[in-house]
ZAMARGU-4260 file (C-alpha; in steps of 0.2 Angstrom, whole numbers, plus 5000, padded with zeros to 4 digits):
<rodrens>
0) 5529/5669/5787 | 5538/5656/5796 | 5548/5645/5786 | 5555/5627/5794 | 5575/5625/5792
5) 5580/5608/5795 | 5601/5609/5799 | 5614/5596/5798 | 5633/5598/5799 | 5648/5585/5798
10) 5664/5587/5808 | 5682/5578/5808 | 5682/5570/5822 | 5696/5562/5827 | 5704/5544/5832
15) 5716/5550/5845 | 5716/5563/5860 | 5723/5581/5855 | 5720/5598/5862 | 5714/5604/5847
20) 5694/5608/5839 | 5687/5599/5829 | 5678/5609/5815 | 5664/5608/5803 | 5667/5599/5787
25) 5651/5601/5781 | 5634/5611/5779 | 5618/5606/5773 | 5601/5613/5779 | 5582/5611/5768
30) 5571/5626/5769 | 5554/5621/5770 | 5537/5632/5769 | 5523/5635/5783 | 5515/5618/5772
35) 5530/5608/5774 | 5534/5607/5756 | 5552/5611/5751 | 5558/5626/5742 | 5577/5629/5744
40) 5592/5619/5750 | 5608/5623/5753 | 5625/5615/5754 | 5644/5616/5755 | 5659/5609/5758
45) 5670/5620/5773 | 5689/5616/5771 | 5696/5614/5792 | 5711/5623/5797 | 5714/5608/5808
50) 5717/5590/5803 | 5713/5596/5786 | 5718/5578/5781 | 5701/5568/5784 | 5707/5551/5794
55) 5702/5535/5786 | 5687/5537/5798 | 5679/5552/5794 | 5683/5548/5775 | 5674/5531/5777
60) 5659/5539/5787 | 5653/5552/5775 | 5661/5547/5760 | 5670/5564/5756 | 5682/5561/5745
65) 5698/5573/5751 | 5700/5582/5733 | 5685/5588/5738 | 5689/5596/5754 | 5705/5603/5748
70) 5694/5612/5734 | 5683/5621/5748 | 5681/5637/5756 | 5686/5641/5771 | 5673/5644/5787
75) 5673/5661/5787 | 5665/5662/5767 | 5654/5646/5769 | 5647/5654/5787 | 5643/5670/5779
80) 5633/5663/5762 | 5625/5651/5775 | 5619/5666/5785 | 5612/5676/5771 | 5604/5660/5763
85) 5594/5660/5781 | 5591/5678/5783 | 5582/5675/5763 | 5565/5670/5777 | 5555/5682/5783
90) 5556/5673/5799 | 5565/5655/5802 | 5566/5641/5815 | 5581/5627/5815 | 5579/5613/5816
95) 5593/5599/5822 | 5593/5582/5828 | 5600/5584/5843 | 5612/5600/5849 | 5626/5596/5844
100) 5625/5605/5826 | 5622/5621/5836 | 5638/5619/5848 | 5648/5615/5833 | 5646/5631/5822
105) 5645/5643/5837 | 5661/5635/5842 | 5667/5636/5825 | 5662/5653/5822 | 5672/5659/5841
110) 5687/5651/5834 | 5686/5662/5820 | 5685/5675/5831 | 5667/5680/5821 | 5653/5689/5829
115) 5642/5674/5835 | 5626/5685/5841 | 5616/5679/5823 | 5617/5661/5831 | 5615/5666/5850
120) 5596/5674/5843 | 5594/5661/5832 | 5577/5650/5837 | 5579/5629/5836 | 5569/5615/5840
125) 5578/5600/5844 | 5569/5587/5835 | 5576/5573/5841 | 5571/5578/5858 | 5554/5580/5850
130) 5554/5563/5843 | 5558/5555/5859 | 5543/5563/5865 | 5534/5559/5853 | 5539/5540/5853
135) 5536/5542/5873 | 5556/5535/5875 | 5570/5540/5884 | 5585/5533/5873 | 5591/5543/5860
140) 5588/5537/5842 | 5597/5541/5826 | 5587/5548/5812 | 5591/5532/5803 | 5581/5521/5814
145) 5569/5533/5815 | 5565/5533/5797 | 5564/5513/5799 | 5553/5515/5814 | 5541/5527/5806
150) 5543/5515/5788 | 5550/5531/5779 | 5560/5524/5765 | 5578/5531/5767 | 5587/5539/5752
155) 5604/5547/5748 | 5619/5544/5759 | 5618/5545/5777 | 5632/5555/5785 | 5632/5569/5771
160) 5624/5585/5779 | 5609/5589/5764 | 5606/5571/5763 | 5604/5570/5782 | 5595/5584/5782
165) 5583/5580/5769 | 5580/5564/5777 | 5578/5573/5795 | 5564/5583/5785 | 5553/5568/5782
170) 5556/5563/5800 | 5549/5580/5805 | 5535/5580/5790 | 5529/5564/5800 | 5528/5568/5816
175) 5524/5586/5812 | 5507/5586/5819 | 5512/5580/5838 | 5527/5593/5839 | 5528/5606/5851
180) 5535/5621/5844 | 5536/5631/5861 | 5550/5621/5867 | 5560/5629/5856 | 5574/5638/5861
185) 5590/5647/5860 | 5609/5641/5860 | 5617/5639/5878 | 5634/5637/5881 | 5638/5618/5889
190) 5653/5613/5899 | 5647/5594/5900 | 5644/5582/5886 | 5629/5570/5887 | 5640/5553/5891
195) 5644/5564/5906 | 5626/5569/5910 | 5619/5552/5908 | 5634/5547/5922 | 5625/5558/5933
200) 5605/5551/5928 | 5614/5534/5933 | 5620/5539/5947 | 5601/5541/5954 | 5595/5528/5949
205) 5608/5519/5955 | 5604/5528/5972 | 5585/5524/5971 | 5590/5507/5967 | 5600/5504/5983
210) 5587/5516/5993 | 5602/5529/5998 | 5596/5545/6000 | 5600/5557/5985 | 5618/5568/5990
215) 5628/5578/5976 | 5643/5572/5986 | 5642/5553/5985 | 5639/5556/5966 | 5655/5565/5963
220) 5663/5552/5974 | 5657/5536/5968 | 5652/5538/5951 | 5659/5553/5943 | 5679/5555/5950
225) 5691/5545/5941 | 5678/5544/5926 | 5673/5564/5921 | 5688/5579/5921 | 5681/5590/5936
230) 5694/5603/5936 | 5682/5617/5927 | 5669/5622/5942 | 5657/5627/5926 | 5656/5611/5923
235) 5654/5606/5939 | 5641/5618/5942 | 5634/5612/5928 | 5633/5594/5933 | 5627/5598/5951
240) 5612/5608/5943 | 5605/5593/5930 | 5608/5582/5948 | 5596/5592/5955 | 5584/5596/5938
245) 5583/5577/5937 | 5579/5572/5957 | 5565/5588/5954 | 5560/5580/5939 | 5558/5562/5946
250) 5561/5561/5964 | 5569/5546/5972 | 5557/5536/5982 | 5560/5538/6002 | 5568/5527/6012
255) 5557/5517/6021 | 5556/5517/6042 | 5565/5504/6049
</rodrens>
């Protein structure tokens, strides 16, 4: 039997530029059975190598109080429960709202040099993709608003990972029914972020705007250099193939004939 997972994770971010990961903070994730109903939960608090001094930010954010924090466990063990707490499903799909949650713990689990193979195989369904869909939007939506959109009455505290993800659930208990669960899929290593993909969507329809034929070059040139760091080809790869996914996806208009 297929059990639904729904994941969500907090990170300290930071307020200032550094070389440096940021790391998870935070796991929480509601098990949920083939009827939707909710038979386990899981939760825990991860102790960061980095920056283990939450700013007044992050701390204002979730709420975590830093006694906490120091008090936790390290990755490593918190990873490791979280796995088996998984693997307690026959089978199990994740769900996140967006991919970040993914990135994040694969990342975090590289760093400590752990095997990430379980999280490479490991099925997910991003639901806030599936709510845009769903909503028939483009603009991507937090799962507050989306509780207010679908008059889901919010409870707990947003920005702790198992009160997010228990309100994620009723998000996904809603719109249960229009979901597509064949677009589910498998982490995939990104070198771009989405403020830079959404440079790039821009950039088209800046083009179809101005009727200027659609040309990788111009984009790089006029709306990516100064704004996006292009010194990592894979990213650049990476941006010149979502350039081309998007004008396949919605071609620009010709230019008309003089």
């Amino acid at each position: 039997m297929l059990d639904y997972i729904i994941l969500d994770i907090e990170f300290n971010g930071r307020k200032f530029a550094s070389e440096l990961p940021m790391e998870v903070i935070e796991i929480g994730a509601v098990r949920l059975s083939p009827s939707l109903e909710t038979i386990d939960e899981f939760t825990a608090l991860i102790k960061p190598v980095y920056f283990s001094k939450l700013n007044s930010f992050i701390k204002k954010k979730t709420g975590i109080p830093q006694e906490d924090i120091d008090r936790a466990a390290g990755f490593v063990p918190v990873i490791k429960e979280f796995s088996a707490w998984l693997q307690r499903s026959e089978s199990f799909l994740l769900f996140t709202w967006g991919g970040e949650d993914m990135k994040r713990i694969v990342q975090d689990t590289r760093m400590h040099k752990l095997d990430d193979s379980f999280w490479l195989s490991a099925p997910y369904f991003d639901l806030l993709k599936g709510y845009t869909r769903y909503k028939k939007v483009t603009n991507d939506v937090s799962v507050e608003a989306a509780l207010l959109d679908l008059e889901i009455t919010a409870e707990g505290s947003a920005h702790r990972a198992l009160d997010d993800a228990r309100m994620t659930a009723e998000v996904f208990r809603r719109i249960f029914p229009s979901l597509d669960l064949q677009l589910a899929q498998f982490y995939k290593d990104s070198f771009s972020n989405a403020k830079e993909r959404r440079l790039v969507k821009n950039a088209i329809r800046s083009m179809a705007a101005q009727k200027t034929a659609p040309d990788w070059g111009r984009v790089v040139e006029h709306y990516l250099t100064g704004k996006v760091p292009l010194t990592d080809p894979r990213k650049v790869a990476e941006l010149q193939a979502y350039f081309e996914a998007e004008l396949q996806a919605k071609p620009l208009a010709p230019k008309p004939a003089n």
